[in-house]
Backbone atoms as SQL, in Angstrom:
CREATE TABLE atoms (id INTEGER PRIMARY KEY, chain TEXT, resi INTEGER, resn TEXT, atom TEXT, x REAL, y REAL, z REAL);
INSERT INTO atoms VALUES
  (1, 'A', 1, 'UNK', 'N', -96.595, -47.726, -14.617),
  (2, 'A', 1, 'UNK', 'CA', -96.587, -47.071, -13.327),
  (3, 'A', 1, 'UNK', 'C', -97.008, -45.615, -13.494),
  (4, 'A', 2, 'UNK', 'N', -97.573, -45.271, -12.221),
  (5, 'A', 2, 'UNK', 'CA', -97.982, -43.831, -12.531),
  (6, 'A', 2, 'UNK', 'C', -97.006, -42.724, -12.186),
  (7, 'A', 3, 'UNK', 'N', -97.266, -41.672, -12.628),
  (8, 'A', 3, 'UNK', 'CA', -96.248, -40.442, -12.461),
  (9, 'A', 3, 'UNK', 'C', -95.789, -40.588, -11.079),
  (10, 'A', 4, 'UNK', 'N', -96.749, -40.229, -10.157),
  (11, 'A', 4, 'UNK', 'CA', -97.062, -39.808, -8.753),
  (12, 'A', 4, 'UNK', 'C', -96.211, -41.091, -8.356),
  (13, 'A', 5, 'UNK', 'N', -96.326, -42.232, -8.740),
  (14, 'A', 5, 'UNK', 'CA', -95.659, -43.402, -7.754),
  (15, 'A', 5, 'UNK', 'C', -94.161, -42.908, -8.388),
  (16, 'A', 6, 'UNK', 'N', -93.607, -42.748, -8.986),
  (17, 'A', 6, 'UNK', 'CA', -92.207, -42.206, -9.429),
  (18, 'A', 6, 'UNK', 'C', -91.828, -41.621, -8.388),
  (19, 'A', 7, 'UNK', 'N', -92.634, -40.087, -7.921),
  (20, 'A', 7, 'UNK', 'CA', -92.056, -39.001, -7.541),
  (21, 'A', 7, 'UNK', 'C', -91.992, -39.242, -6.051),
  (22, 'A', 8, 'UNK', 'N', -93.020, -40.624, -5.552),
  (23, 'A', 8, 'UNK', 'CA', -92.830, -40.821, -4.135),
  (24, 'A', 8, 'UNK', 'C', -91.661, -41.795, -3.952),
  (25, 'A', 9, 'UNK', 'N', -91.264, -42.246, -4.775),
  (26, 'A', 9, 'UNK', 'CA', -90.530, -43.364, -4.588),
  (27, 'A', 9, 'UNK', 'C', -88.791, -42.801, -4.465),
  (28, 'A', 10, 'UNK', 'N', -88.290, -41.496, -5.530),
  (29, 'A', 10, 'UNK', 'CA', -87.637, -40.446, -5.535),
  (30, 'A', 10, 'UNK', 'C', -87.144, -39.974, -3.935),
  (31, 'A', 11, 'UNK', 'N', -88.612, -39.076, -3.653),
  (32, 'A', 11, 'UNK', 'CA', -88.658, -38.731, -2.529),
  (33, 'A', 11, 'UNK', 'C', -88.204, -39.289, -1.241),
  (34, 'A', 12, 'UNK', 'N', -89.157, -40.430, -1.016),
  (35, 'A', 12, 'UNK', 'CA', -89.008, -41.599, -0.338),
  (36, 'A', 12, 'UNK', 'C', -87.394, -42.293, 0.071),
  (37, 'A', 13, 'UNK', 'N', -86.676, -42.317, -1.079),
  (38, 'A', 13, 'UNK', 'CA', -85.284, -42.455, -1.166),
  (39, 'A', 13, 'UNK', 'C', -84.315, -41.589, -0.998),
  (40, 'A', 14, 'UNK', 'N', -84.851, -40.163, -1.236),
  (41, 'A', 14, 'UNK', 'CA', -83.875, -39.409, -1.039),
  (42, 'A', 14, 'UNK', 'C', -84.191, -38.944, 0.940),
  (43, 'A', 15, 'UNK', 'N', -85.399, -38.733, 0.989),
  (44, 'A', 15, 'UNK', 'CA', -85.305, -39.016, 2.528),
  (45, 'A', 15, 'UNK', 'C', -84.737, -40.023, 3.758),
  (46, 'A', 16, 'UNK', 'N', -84.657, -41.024, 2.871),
  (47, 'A', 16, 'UNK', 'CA', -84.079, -42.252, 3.472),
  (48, 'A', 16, 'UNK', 'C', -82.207, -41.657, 3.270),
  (49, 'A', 17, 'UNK', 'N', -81.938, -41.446, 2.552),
  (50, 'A', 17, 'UNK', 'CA', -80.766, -41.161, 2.223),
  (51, 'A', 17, 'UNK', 'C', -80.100, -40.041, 3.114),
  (52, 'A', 18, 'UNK', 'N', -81.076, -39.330, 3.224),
  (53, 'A', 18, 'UNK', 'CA', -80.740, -37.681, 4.124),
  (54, 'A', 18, 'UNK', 'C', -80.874, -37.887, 5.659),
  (55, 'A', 19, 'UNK', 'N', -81.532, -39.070, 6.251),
  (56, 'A', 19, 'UNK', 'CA', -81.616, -39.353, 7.682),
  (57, 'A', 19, 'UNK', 'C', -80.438, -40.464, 8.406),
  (58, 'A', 20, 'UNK', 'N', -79.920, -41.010, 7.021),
  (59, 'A', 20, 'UNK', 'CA', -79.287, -42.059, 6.954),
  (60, 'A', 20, 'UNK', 'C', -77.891, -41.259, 6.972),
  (61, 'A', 21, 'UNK', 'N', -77.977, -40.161, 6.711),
  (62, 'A', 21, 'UNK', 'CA', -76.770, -39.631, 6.049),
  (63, 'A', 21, 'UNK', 'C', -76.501, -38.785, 7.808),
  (64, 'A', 22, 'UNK', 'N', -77.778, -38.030, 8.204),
  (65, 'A', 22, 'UNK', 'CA', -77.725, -37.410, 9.411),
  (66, 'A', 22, 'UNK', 'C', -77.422, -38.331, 10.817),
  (67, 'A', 23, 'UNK', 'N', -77.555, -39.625, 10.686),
  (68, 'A', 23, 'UNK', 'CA', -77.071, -40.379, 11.627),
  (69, 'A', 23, 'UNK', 'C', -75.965, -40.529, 11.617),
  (70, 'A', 24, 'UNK', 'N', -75.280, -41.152, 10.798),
  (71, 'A', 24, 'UNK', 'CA', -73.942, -41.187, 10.319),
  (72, 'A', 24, 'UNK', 'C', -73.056, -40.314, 10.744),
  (73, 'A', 25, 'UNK', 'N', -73.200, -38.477, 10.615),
  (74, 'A', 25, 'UNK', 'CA', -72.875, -37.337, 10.468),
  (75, 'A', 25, 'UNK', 'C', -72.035, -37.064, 11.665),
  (76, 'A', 26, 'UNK', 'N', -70.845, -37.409, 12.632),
  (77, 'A', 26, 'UNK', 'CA', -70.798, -37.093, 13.410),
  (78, 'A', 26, 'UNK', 'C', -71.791, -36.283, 14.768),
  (79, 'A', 27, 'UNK', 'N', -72.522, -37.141, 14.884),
  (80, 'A', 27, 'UNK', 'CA', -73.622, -36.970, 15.930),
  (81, 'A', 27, 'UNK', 'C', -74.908, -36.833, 15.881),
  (82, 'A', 28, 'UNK', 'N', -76.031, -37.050, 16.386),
  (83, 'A', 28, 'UNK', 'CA', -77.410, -37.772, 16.237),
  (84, 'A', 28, 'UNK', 'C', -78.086, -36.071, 15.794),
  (85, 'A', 29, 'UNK', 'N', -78.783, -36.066, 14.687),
  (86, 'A', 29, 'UNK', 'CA', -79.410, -35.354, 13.966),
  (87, 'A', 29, 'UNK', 'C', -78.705, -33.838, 13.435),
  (88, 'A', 30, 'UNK', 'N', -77.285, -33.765, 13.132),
  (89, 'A', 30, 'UNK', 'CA', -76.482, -32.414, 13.444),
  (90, 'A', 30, 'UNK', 'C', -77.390, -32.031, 11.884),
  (91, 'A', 31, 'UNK', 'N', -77.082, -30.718, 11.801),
  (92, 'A', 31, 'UNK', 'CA', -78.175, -30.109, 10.597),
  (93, 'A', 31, 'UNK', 'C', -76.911, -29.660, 9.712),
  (94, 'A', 32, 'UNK', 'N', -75.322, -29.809, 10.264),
  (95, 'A', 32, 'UNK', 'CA', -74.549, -29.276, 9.586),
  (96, 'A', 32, 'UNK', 'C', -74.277, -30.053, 8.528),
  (97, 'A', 33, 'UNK', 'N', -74.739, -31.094, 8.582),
  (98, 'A', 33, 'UNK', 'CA', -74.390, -32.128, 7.525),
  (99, 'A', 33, 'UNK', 'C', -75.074, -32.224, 6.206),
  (100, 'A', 34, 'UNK', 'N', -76.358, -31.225, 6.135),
  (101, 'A', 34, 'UNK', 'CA', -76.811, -30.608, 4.399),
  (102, 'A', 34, 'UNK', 'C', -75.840, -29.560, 4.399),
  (103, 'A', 35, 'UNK', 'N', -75.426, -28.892, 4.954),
  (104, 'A', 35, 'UNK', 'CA', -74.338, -27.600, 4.468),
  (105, 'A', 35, 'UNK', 'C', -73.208, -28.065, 4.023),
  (106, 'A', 36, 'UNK', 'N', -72.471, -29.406, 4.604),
  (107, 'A', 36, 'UNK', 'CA', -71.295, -29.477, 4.469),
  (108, 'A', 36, 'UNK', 'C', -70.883, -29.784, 2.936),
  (109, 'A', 37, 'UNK', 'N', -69.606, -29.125, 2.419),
  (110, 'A', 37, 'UNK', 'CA', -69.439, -29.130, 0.851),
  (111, 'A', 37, 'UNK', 'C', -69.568, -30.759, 0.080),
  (112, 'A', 38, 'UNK', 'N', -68.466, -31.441, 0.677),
  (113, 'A', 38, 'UNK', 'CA', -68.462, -32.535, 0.451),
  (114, 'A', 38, 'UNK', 'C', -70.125, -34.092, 0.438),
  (115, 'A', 39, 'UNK', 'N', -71.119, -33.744, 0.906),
  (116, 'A', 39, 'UNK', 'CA', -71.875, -34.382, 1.278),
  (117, 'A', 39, 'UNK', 'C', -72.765, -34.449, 0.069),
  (118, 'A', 40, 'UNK', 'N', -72.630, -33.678, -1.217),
  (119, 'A', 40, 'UNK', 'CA', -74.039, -33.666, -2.320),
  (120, 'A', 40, 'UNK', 'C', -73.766, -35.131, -3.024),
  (121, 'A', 41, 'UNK', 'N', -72.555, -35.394, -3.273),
  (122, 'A', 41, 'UNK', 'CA', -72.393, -36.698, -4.305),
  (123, 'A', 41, 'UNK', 'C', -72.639, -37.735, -3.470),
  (124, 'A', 42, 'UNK', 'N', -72.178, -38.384, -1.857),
  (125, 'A', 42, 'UNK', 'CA', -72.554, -39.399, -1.230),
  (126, 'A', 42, 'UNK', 'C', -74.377, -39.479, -1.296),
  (127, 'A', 43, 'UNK', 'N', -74.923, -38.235, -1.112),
  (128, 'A', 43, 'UNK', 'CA', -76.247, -38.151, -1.064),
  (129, 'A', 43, 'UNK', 'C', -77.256, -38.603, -2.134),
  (130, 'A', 44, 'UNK', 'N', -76.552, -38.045, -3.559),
  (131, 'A', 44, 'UNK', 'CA', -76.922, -38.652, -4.905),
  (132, 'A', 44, 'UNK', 'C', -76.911, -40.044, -5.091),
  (133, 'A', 45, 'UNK', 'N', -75.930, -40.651, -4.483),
  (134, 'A', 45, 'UNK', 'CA', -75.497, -42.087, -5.064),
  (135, 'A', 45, 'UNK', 'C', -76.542, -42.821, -4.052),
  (136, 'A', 46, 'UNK', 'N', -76.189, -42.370, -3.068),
  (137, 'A', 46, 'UNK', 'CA', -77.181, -43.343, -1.842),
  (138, 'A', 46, 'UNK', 'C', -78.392, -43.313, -2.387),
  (139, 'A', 47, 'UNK', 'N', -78.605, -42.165, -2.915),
  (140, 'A', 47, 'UNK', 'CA', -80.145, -42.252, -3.105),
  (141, 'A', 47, 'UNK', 'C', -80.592, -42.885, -4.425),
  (142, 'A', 48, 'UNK', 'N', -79.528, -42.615, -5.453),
  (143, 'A', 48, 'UNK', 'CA', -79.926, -43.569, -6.460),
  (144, 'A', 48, 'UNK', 'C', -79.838, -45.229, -6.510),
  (145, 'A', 49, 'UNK', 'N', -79.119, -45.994, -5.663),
  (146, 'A', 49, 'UNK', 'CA', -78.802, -47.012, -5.071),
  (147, 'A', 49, 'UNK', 'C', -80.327, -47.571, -4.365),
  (148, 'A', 50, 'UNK', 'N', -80.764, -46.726, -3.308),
  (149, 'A', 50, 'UNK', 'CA', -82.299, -47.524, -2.421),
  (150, 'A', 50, 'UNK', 'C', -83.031, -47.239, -4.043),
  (151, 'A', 51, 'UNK', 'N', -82.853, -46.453, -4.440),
  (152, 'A', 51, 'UNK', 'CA', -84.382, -46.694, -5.690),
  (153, 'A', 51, 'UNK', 'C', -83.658, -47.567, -6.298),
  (154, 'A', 52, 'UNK', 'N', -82.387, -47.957, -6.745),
  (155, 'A', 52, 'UNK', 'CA', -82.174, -49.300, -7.459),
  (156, 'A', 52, 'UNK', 'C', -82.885, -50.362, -6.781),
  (157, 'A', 53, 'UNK', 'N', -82.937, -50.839, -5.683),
  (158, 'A', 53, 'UNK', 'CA', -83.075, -51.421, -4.842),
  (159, 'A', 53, 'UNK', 'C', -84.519, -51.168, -4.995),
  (160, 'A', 54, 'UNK', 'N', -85.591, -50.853, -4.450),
  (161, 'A', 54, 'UNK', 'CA', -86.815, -50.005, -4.611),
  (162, 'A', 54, 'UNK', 'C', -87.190, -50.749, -5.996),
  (163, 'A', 55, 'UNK', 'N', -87.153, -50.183, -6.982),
  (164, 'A', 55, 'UNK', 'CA', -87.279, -50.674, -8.342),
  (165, 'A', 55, 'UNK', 'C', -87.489, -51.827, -8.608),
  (166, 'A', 56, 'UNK', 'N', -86.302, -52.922, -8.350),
  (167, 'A', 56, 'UNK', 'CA', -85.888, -54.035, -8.505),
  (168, 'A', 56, 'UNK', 'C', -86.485, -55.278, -7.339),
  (169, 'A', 57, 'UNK', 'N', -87.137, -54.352, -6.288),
  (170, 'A', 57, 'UNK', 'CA', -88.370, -54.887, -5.540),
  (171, 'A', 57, 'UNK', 'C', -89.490, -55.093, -6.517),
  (172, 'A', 58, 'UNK', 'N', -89.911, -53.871, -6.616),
  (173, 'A', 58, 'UNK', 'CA', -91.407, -53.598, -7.479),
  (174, 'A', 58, 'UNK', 'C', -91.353, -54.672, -8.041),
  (175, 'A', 59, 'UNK', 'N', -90.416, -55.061, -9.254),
  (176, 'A', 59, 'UNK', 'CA', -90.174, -55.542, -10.738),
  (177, 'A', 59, 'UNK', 'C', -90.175, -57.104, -9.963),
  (178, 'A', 60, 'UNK', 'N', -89.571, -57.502, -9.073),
  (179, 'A', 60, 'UNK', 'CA', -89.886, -58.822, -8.531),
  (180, 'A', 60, 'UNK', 'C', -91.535, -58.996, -8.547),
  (181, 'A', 61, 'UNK', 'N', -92.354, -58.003, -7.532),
  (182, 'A', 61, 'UNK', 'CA', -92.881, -58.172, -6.745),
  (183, 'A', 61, 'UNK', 'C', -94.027, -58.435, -8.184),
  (184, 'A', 62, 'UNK', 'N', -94.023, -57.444, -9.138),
  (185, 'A', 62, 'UNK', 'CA', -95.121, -57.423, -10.033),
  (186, 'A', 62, 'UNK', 'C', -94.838, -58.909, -10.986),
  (187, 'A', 63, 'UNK', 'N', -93.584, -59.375, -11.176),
  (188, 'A', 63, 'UNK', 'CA', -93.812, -60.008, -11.875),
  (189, 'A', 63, 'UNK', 'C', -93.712, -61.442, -11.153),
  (190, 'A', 64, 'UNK', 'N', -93.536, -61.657, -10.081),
  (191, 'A', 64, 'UNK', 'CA', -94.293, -62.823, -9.215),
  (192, 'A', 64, 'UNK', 'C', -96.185, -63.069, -9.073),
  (193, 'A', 65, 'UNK', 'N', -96.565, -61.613, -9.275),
  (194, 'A', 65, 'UNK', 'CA', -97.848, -61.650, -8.933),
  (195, 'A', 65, 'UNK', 'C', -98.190, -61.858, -10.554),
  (196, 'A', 66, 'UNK', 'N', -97.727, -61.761, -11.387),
  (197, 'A', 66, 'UNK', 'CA', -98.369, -62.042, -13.058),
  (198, 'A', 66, 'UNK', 'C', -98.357, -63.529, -13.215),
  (199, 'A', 67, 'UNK', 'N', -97.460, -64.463, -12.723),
  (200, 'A', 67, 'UNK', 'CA', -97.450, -65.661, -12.559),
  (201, 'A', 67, 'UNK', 'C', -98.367, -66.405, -12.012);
């Protein structure tokens, strides 16, 4: 895989994670919810979780198509 597909896939997840996180947040898009103290570790995990997920797509997907 190439660098660049890494860093979108990162990205990609951690955005998913941060909109996911802003819905959630007591009310539809509040901005207080990157400030708030408590919110960096739910944000980490979520996001390492969709790229588990993410990953473990790819790894299906490529090795169905080698078959």
């Amino acid at each position: 895989m190439y660098k660049n597909f890494h860093f979108l896939i990162i990205f990609c997840c951690l955005a998913f994670a941060l909109v996911l996180g802003t819905f959630t947040f007591q009310g539809f898009w509040d901005i207080k919810f990157l400030f708030a103290k408590d919110n960096a570790l739910p944000i980490l995990i979520y996001t390492i979780l969709f790229m588990a997920v993410v990953y473990t797509g790819y790894w299906i997907y490529k090795s169905g198509k080698n078959l």
